[in-house]
N, C-alpha and C positions, 0 to 999 in steps of 0.2 A: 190217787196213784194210777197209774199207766202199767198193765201188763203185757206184755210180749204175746199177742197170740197167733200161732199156727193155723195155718189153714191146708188144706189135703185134700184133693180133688181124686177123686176113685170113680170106675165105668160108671156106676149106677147115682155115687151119694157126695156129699161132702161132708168133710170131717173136722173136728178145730179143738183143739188144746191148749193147754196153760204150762208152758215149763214150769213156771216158778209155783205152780197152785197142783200140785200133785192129786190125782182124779179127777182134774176139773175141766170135764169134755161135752164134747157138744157133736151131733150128727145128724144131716136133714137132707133134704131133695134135692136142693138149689143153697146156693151161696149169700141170697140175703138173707134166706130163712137161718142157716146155720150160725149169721151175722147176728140175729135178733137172740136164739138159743145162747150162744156162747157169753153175749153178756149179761143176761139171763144165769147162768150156770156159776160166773163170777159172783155177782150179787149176794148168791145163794150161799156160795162155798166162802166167801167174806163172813155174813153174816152168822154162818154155821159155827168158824173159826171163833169167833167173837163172843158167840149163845155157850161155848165150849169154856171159853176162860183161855185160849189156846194164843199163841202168838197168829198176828198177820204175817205172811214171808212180804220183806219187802218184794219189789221188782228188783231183779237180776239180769236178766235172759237181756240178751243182744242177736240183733239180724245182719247179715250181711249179704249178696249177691257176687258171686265170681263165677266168670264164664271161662 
C-alpha cells in the first residue's frame, strides 16, 4: 500500500504526517532524515494496527498543486 505523506518545513525542523494513519508523525533536522523516520513510523503504526487485531485504513488521501 502507498500512503499519502505530508511533509512541513518549519524555521528550525521538518515535519511529516500520514492523513489516512491518524498519530502517525514524524519530525527531525533536515528532510532526508524526516524521510527515513516517517517511514519508519508507518511501519511501526501498521504493525501496531495488526499486533492489535485492529483494521489497516486503506490509503485515501489525495495531493493536488494549484497556484
Amino acid at each position: 500500500m502507498k500512503y499519502l505523506v505530508v511533509f512541513e518545513k518549519t524555521e528550525n525542523s521538518y515535519g511529516a504526517y500520514v492523513p489516512d494513519l491518524s498519530g502517525c508523525v514524524a519530525a527531525a533536522s533536515s528532510h532526508e532524515e524526516v524521510c527515513l523516520l516517517i517511514q519508519e513510523a508507518i511501519d511501526l503504526h501498521l504493525q501496531d494496527l495488526q499486533a492489535q487485531g485492529l483494521p489497516v485504513p486503506p490509503p485515501n488521501s489525495v495531493a493536488q498543486h494549484f497556484e
